[in-house]
Structure formats: structure tokens, C-alpha cells
DSSP file (Angstrom, degrees, kcal/mol; ACC not computed):
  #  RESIDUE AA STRUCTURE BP1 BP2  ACC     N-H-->O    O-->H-N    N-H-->O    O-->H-N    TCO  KAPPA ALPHA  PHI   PSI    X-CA   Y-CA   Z-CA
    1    1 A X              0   0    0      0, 0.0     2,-0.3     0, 0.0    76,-0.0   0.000 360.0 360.0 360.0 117.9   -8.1   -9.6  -18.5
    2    2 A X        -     0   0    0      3,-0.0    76,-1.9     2,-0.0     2,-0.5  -0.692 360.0-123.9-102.3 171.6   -6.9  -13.3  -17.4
    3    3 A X  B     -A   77   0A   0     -2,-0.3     2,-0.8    74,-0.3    74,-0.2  -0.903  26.7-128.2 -95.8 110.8   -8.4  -16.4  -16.9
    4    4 A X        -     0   0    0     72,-2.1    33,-0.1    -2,-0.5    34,-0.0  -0.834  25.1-115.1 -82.8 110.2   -8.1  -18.2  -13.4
    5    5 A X        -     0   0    0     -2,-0.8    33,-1.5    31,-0.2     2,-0.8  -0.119  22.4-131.7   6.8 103.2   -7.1  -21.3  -13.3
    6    6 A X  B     -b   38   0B   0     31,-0.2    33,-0.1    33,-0.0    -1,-0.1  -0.813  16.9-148.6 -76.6 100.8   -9.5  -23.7  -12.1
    7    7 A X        -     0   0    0     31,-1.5    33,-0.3    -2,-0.8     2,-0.3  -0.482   5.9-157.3 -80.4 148.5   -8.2  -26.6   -9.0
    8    8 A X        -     0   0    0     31,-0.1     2,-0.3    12,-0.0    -1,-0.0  -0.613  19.6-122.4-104.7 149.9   -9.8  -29.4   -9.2
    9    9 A X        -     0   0    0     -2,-0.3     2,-0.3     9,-0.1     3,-0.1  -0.780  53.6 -88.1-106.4 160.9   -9.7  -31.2   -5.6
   10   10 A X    >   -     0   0    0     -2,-0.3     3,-1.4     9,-0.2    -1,-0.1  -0.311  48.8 -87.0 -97.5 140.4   -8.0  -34.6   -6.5
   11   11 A X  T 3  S+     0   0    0     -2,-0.3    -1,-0.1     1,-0.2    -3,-0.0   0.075 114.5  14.4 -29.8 139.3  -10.3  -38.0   -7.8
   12   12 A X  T 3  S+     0   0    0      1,-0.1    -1,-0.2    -3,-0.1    -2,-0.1   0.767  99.8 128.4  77.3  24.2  -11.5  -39.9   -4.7
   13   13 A X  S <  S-     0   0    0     -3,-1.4     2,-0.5    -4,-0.1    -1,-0.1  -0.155  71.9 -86.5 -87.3-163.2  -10.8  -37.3   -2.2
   14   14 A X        -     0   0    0      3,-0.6    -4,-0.1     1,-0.1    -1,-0.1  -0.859  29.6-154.2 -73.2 117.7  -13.1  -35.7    0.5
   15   15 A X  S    S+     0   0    0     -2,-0.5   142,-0.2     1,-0.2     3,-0.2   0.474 100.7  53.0 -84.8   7.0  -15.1  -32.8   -1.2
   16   16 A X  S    S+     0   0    0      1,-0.3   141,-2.0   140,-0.1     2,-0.4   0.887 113.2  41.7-105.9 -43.8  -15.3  -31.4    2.3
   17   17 A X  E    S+C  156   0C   0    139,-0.2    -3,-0.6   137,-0.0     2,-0.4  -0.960  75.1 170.2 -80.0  96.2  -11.2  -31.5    2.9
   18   18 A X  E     -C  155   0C   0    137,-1.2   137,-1.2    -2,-0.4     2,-0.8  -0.876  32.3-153.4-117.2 150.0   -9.1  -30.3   -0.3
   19   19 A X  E     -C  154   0C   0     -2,-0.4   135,-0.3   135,-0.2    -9,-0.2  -0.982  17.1-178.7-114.4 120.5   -5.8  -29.7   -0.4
   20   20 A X  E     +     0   0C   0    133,-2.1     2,-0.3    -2,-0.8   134,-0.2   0.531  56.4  36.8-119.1 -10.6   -5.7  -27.0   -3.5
   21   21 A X  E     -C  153   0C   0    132,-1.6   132,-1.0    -3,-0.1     2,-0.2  -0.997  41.6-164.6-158.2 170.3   -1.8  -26.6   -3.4
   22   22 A X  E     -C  152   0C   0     -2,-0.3     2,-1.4   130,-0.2   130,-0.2  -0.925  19.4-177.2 -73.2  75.9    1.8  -27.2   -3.1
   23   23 A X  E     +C  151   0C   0    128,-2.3   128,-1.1    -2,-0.2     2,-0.5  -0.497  18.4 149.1-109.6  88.0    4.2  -24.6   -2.8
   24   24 A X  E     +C  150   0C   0     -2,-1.4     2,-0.4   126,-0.2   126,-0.2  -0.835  12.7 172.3-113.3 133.8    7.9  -25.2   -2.6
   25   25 A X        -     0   0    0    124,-0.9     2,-0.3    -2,-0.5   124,-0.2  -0.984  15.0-162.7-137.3 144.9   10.7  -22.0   -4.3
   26   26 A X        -     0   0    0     -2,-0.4   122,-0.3   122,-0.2   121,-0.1  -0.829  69.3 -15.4-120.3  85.3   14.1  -22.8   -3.5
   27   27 A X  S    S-     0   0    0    120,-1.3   121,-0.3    -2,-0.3   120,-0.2   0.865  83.4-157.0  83.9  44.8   16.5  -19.2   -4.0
   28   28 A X  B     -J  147   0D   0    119,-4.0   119,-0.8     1,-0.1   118,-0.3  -0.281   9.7-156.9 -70.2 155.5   13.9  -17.5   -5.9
   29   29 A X        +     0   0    0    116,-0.1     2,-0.4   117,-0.1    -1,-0.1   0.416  60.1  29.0-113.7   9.5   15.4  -15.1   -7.8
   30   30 A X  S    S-     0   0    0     -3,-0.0     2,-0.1   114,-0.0   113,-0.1  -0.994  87.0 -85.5-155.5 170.3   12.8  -12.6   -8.5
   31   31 A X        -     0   0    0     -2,-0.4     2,-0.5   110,-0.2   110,-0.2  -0.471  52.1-128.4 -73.3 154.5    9.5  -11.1   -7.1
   32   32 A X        -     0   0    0    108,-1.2     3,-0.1    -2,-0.1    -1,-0.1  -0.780  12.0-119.5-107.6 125.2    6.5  -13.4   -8.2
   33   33 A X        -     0   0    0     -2,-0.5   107,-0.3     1,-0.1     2,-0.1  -0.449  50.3 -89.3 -53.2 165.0    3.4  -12.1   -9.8
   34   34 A X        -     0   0    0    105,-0.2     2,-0.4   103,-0.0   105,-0.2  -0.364  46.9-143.8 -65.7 141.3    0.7  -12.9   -7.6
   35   35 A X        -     0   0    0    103,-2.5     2,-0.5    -2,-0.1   103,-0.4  -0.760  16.9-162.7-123.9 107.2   -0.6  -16.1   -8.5
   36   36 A X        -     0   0    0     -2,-0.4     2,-0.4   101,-0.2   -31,-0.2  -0.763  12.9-173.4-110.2 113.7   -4.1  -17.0   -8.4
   37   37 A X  B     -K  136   0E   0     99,-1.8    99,-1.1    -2,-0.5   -31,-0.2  -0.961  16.6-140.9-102.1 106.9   -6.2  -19.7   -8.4
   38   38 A X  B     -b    6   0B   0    -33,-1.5   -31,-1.5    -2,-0.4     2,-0.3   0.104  17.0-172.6 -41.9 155.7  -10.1  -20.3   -8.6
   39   39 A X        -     0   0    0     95,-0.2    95,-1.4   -33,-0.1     2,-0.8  -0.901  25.3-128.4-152.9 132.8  -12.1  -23.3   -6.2
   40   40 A X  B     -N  133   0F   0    -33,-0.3     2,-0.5    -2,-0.3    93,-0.2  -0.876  19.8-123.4 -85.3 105.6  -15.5  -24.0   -6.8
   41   41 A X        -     0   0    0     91,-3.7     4,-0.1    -2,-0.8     7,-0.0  -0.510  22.3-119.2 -49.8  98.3  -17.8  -23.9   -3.9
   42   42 A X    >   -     0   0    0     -2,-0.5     3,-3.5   -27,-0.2    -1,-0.1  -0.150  21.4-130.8 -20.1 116.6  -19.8  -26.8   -3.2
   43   43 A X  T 3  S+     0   0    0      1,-0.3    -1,-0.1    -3,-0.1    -2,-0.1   0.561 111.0  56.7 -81.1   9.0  -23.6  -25.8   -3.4
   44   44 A X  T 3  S+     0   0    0    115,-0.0   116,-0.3   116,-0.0    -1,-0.3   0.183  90.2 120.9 -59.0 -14.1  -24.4  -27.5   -0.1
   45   45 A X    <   +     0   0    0     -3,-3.5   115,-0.2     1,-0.1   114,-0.2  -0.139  25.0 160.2 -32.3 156.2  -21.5  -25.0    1.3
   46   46 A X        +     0   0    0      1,-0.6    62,-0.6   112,-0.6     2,-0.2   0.066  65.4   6.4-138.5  -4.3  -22.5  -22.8    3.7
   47   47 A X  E     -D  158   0C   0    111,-0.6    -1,-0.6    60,-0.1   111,-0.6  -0.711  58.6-162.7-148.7-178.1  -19.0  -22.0    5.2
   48   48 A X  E     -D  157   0C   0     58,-0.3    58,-0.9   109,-0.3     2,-0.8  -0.590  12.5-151.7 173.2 132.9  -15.7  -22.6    4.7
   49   49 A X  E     -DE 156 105C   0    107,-5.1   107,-0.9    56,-0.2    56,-0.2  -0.828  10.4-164.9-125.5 121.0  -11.9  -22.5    6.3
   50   50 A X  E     - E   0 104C   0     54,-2.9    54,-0.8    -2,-0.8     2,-0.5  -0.779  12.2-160.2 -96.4 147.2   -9.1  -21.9    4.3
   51   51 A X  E     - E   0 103C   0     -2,-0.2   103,-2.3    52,-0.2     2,-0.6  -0.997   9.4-160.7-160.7 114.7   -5.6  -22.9    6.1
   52   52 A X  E     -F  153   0C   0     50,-3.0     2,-0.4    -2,-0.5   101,-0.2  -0.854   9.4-169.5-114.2 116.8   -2.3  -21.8    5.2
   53   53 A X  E     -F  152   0C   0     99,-1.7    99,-1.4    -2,-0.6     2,-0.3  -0.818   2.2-167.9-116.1 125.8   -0.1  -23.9    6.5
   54   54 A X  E     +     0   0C   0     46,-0.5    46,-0.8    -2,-0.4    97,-0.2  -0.764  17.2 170.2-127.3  83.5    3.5  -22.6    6.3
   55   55 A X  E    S+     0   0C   0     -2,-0.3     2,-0.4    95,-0.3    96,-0.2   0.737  70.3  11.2 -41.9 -42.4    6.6  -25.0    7.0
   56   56 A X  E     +F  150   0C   0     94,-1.3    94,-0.7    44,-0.1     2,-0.3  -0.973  45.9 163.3-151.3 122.8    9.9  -22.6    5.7
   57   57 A X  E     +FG 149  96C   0     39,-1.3    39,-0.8    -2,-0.4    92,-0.3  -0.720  34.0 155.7-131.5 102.8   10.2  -19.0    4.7
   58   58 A X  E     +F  148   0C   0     90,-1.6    90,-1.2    -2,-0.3     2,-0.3  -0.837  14.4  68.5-104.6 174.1   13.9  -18.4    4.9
   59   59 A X  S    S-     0   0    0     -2,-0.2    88,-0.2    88,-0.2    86,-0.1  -0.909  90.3 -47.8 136.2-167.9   16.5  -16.0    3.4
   60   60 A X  S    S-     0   0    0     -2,-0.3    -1,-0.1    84,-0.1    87,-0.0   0.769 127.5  -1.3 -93.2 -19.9   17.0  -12.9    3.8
   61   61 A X  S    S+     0   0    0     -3,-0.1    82,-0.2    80,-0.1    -1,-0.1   0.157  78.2 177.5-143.1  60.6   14.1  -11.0    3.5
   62   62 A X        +     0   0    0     84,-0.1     2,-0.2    80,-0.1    -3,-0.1  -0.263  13.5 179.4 -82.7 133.6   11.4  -14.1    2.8
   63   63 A X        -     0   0    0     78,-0.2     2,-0.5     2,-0.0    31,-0.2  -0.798  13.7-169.5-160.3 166.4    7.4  -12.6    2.4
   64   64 A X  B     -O   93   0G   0     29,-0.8    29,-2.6    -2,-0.2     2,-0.2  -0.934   5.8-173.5-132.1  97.3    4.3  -13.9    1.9
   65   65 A X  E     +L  139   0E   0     74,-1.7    74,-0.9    -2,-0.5     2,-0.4  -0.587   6.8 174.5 -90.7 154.3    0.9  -12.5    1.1
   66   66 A X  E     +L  138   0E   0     -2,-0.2    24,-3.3    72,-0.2     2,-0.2  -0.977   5.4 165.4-156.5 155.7   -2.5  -14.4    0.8
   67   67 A X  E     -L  137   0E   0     70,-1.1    70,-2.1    -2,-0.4     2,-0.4  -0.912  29.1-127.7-159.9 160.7   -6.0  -12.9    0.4
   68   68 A X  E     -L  136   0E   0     19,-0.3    16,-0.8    -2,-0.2     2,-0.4  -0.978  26.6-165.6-125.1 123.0   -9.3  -14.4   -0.6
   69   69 A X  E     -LM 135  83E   0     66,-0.8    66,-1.9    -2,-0.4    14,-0.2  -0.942  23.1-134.1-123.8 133.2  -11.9  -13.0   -3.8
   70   70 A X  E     -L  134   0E   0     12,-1.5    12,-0.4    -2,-0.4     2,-0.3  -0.401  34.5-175.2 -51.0 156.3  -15.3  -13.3   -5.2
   71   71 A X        -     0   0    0     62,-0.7     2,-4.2    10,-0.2    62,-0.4  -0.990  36.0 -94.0-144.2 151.6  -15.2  -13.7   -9.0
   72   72 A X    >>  -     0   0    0      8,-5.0     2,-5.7     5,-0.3     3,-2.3  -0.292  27.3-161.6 -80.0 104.3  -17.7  -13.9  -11.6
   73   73 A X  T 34 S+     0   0    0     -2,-4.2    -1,-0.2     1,-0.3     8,-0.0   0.121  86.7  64.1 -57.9  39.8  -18.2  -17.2  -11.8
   74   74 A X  T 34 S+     0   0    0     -2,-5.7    -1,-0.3     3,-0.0    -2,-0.1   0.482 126.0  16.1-138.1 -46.9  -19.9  -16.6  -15.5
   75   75 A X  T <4 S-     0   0    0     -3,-2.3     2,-0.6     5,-0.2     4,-0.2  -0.183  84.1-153.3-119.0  47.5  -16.3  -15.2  -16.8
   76   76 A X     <  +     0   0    0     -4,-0.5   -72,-2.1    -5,-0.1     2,-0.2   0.185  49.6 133.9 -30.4  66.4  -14.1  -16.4  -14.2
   77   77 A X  B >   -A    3   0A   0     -2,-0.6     3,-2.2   -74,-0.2    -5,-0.3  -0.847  63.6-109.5-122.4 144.3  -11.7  -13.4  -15.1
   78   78 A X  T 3  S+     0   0    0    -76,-1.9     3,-0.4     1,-0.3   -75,-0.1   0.492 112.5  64.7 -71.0  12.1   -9.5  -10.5  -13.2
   79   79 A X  T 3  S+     0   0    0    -77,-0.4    -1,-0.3    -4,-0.2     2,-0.2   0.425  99.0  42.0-101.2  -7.4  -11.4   -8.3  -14.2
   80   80 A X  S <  S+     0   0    0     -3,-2.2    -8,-5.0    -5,-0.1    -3,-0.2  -0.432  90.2 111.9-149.5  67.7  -14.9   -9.2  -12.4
   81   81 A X        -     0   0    0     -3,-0.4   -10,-0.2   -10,-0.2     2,-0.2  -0.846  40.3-179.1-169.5 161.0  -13.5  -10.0   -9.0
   82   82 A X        -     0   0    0    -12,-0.4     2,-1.5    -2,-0.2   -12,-1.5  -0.512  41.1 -73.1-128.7 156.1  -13.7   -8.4   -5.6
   83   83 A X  B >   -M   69   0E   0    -14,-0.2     3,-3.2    -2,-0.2   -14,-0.2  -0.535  52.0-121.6 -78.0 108.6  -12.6   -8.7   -2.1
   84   84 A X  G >  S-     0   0    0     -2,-1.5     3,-1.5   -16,-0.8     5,-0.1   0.136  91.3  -9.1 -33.0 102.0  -14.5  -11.5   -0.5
   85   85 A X  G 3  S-     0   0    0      1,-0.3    -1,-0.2    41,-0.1    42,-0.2   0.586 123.5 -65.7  97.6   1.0  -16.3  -10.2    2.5
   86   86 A X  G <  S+     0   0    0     -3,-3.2     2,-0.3     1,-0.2    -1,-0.3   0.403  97.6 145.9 104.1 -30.6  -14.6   -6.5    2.3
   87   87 A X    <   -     0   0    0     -3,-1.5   -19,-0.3    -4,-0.2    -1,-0.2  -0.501  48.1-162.3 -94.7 135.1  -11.3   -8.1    3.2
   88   88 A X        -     0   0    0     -2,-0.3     2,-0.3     1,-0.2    -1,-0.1   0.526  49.4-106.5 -79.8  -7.4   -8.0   -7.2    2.1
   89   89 A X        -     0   0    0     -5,-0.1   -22,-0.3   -22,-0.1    -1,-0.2  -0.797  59.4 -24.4 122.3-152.9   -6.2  -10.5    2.9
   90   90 A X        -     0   0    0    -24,-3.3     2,-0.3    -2,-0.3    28,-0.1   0.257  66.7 -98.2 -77.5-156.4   -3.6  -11.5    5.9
   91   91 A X        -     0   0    0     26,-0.2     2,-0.2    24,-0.1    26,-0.2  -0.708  69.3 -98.8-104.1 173.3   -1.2   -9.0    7.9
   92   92 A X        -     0   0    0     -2,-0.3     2,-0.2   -27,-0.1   -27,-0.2  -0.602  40.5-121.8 -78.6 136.0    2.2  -10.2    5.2
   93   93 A X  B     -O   64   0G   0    -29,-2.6   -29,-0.8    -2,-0.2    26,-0.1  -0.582  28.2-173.7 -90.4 164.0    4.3  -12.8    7.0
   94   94 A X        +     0   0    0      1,-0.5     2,-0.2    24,-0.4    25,-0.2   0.810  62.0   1.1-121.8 -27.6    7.4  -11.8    7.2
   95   95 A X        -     0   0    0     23,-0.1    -1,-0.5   -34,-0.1     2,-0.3  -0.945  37.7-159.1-145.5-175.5    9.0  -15.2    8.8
   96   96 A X  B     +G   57   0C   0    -39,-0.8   -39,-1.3    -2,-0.2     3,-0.1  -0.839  20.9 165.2-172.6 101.1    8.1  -18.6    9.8
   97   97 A X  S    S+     0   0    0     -2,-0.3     2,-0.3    22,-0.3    -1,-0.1   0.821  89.6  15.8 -93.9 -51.4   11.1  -19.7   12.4
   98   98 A X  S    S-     0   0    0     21,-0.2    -1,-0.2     1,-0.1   -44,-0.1  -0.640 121.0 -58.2-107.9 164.7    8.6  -22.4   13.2
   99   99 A X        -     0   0    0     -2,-0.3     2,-0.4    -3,-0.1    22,-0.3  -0.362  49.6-146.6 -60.6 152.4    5.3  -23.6   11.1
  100  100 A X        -     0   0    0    -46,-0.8   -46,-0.5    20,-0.1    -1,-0.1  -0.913  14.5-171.9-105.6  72.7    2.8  -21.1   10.4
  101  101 A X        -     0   0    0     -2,-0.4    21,-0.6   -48,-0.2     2,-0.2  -0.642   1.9-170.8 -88.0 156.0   -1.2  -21.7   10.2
  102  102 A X  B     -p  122   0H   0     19,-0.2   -50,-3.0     2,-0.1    21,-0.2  -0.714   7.6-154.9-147.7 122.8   -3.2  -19.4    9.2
  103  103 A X  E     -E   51   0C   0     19,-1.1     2,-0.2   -52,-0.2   -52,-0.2  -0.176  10.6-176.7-173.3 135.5   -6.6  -19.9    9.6
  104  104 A X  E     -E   50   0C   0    -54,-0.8   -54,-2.9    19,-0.2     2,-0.3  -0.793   6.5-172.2-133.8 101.8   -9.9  -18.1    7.2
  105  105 A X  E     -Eh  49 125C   0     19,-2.9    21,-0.7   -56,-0.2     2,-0.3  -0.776   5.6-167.5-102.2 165.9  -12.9  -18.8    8.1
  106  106 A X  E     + h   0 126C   0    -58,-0.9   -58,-0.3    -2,-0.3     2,-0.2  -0.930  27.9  88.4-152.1 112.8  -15.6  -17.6    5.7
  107  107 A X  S >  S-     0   0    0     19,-1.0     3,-1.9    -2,-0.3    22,-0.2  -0.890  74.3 -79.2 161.8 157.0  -19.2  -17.3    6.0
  108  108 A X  T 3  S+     0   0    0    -62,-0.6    21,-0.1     1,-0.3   -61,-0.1   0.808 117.8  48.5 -68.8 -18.0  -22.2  -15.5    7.0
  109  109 A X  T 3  S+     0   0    0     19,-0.1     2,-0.5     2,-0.1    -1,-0.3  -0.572  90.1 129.0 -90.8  43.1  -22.2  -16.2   10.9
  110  110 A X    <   -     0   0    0     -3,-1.9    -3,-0.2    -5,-0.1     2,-0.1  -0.957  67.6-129.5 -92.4 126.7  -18.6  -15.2   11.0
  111  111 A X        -     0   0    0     -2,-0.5    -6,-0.1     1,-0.1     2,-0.1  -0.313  28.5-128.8 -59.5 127.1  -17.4  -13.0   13.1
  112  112 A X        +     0   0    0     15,-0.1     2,-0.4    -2,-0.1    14,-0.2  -0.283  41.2 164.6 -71.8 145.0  -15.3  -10.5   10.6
  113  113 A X  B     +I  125   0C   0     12,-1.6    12,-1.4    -2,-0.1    -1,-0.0  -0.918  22.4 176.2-162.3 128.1  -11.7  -10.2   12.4
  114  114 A X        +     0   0    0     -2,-0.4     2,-0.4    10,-0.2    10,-0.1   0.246  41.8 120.4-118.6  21.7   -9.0   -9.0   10.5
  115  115 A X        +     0   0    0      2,-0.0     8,-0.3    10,-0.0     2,-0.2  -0.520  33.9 147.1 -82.9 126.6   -6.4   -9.1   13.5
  116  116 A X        -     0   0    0     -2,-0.4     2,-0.4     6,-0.1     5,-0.1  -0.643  35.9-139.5-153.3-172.0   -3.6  -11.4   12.2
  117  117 A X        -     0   0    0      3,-0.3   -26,-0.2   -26,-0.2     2,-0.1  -0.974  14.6-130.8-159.1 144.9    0.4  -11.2   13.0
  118  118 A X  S    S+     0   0    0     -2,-0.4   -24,-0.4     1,-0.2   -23,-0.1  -0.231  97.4  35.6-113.8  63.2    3.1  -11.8   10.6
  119  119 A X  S    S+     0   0    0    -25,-0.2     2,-0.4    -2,-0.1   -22,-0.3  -0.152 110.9  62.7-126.0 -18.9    5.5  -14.5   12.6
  120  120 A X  S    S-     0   0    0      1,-0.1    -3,-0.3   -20,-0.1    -1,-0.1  -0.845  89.1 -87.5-130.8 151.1    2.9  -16.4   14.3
  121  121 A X        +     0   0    0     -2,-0.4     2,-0.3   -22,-0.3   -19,-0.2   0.002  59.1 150.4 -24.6 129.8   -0.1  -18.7   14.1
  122  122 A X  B     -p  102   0H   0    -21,-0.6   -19,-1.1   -19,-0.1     2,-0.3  -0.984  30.6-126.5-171.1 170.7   -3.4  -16.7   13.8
  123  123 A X        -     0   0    0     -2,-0.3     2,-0.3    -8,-0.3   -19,-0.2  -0.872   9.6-157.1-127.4 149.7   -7.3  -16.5   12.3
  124  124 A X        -     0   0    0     -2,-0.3   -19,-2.9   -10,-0.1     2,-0.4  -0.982   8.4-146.3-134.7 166.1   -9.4  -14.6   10.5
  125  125 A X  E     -hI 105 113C   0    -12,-1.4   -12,-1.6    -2,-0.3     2,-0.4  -0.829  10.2-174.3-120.9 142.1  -12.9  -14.0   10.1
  126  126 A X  E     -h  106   0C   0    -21,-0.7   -19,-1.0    -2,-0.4     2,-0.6  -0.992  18.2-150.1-124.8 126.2  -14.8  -13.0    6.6
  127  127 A X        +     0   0    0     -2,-0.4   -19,-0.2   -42,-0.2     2,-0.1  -0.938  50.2  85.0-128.3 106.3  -18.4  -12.3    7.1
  128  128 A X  S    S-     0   0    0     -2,-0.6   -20,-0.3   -42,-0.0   -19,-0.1  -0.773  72.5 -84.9 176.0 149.0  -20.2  -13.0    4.2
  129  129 A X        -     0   0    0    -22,-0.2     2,-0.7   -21,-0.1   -22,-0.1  -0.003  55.5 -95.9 -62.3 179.5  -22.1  -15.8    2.1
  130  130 A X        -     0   0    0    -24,-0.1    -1,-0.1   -84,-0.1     4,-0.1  -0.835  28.8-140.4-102.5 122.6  -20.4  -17.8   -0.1
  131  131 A X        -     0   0    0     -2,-0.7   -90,-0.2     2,-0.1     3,-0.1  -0.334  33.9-106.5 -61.4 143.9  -20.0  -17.1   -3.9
  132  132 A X  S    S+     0   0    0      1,-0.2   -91,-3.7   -92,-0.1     2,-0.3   0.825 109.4  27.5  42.1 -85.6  -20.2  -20.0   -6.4
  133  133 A X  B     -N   40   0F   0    -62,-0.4   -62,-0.7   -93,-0.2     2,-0.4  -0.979  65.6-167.2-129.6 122.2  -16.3  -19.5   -6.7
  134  134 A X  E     - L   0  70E   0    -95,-1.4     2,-0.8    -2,-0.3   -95,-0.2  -0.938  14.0-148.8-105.3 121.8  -13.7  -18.2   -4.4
  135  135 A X  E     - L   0  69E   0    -66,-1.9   -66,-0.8    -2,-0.4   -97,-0.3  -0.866   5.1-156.6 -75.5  92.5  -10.1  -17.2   -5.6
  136  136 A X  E     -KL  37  68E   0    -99,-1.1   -99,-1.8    -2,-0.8     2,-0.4  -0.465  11.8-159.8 -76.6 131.6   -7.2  -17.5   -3.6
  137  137 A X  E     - L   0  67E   0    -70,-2.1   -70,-1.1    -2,-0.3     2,-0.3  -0.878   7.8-170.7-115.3 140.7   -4.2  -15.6   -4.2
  138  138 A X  E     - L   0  66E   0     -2,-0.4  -103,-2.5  -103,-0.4   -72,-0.2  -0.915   7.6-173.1-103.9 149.8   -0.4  -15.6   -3.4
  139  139 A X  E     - L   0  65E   0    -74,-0.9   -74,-1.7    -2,-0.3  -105,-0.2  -0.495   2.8-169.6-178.2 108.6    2.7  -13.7   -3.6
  140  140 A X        -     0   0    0   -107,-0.3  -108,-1.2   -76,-0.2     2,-0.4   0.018  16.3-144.5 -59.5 157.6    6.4  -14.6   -2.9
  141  141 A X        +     0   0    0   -110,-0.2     2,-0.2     1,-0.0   -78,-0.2  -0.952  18.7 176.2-131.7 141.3    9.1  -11.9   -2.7
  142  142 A X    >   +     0   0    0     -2,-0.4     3,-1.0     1,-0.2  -111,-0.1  -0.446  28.5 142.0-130.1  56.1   12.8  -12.9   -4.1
  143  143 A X  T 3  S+     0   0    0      1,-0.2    -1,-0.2   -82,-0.2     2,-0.1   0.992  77.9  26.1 -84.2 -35.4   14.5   -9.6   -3.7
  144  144 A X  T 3  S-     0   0    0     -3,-0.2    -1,-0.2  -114,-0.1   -84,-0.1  -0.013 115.3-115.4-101.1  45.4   17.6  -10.5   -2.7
  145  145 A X  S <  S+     0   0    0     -3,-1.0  -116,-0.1     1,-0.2    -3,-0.1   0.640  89.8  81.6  17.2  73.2   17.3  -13.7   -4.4
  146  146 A X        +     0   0    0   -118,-0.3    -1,-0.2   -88,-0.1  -119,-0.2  -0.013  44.0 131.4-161.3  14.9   17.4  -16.2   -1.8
  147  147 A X  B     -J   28   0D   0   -119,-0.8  -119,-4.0  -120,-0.2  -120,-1.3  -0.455  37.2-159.9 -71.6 165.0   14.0  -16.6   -0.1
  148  148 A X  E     - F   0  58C   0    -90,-1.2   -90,-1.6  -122,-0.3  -122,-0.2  -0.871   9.6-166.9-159.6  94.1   13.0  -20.3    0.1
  149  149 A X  E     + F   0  57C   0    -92,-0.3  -124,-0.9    -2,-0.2     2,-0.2  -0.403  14.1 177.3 -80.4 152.4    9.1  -20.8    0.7
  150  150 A X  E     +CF  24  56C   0    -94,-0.7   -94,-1.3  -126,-0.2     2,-0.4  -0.651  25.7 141.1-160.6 107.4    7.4  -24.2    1.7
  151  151 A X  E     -C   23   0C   0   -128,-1.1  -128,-2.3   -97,-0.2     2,-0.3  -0.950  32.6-159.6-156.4 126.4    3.6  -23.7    2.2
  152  152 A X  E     -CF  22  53C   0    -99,-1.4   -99,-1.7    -2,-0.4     2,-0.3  -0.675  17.2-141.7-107.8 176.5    0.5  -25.9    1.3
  153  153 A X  E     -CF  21  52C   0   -132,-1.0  -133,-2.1    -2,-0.3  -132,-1.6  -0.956  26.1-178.8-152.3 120.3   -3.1  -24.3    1.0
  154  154 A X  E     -C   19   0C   0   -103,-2.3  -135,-0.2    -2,-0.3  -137,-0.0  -0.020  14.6-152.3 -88.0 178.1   -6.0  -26.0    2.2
  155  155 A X  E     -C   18   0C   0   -137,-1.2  -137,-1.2  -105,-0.2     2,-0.3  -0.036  12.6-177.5 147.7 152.5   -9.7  -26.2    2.6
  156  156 A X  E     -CD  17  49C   0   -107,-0.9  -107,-5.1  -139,-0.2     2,-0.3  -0.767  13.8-160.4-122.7 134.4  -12.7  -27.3    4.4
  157  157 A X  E     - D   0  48C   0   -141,-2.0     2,-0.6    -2,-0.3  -109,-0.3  -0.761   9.3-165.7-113.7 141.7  -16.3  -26.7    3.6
  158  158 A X  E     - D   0  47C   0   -111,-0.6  -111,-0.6    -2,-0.3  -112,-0.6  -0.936  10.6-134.6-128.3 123.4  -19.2  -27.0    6.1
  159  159 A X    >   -     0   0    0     -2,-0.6     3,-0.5  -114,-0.2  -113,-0.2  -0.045  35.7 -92.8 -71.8-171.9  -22.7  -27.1    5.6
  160  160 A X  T 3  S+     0   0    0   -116,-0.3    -1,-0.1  -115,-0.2  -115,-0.1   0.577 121.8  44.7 -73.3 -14.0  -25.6  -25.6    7.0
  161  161 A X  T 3         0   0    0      1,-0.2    -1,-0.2     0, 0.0    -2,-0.0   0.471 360.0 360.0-115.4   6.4  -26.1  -28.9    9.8
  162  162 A X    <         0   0    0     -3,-0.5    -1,-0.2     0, 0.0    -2,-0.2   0.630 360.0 360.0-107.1 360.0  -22.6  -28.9   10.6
């Protein structure tokens, strides 16, 4: 059992716009545990779009998974969390010649879409309310130790009048 990491969205920001990460690996030289991070749901949420914005995957064999989780927000631990909505996360990119969004929307009037492409810009839909606390997960691969990642991770929250 771990503990997730809670992001904080940064003093004076937007609570509606967060920017929850940073990612830059330069030659990584091994495969990456998944790395996971908790976000705390606004209770005026009603929605939400998570954007994975991907500048550089080179090397030779550069990919990149991301997926989205419920957790129990009482032990915020890997052991009591689920896939948000049913979904098992993106198709894996496999390169990113040019930048890369990828688009989640999340909520209960989404239409669920899991149809996604790993080289190009694409959405998906998760249909279902929003927990408390959503986890977002990553995971690089450095097998022949030279991938080079560049990816931030976003998101935007909506209420019920917006």
C-alpha cells in the first residue's frame, strides 16, 4: 500500500485552470514505475478536462501511458482506487513528431469515448460523477535508454452553470 502524493495547484492561481505537472526525462535509462499523483476535486465541480499536452517523445522506442482513478479519498492509498468511469486510460503514444494533446473530459453528461490514437491529437470521454479525488497516472519507457519525454498535465474544472 502507498500513499499518493497530493498536488497542490500553485498560491494565487485559477482553481478552475491548474497546471498539476512538469515533465521533462532526458536519455532515460530505465522503464519508470508509474507515477501517480492525487488532485482534489473542487466541491462546486461538476466536470472536468484533463489535457496532456505533449511537446517531445524521441528516441528510439519513446512511450507514454496516462489513465485517470477514483481513490478513497479517506486513505488516499493504491490500494482503494479504481478506474474512473470504467476506463482503462489512453491508446499508449507511441510518438509525438509534432505536439500532442490529449484531451479527458470527465463527468456525468459525457459521452464515454474511448477512441484515441497514439501519434496524433485526440479526446476522450469518461462518463461518470466526480469523486472527491481523482488520480492521474504516468508511465515512461527507457528501454533502450534514450527516450526523451517533454509533457505538461493540466486541468480545468466546470461547474454545474457553466
Amino acid at each position: 500500500m502507498t500513499a499518493f502524493t497530493v498536488v497542490s495547484p500553485t498560491a494565487g492561481s485559477d482553481p478552475r485552470n491548474q497546471l498539476l505537472e512538469t515533465v521533462a526525462i532526458v536519455n532515460q535509462t530505465a522503464n519508470s514505475t508509474a507515477v501517480s499523483k492525487a488532485v482534489v476535486v473542487p466541491r462546486w465541480a461538476s466536470s472536468a478536462v484533463f489535457l496532456l499536452s505533449v511537446t517531445t517523445m524521441g528516441g528510439t522506442t519513446p512511450l507514454l501511458d496516462f489513465k485517470l482513478s477514483g481513490v478513497n479519498w479517506n486513505t488516499l492509498d493504491t490500494t482503494h482506487a479504481w478506474d474512473l468511469g470504467g476506463w482503462d486510460g489512453i491508446t499508449q503514444l507511441t510518438s509525438a513528431a509534432s505536439p500532442v494533446m490529449v484531451a479527458i473530459d470527465v463527468g456525468p453528461n459525457i459521452a464515454a469515448d474511448d477512441t484515441g490514437s497514439a501519434t496524433a491529437s485526440c479526446r476522450y470521454g469518461v462518463n461518470c460523477s466526480l469523486p472527491p479525488v481523482i488520480v492521474y497516472t504516468y508511465t515512461t519507457d527507457g528501454t533502450t535508454d534514450d527516450e526523451d519525454y517533454n509533457f505538461t498535465i493540466s486541468v480545468a474544472f466546470k461547474g454545474s452553470s457553466e
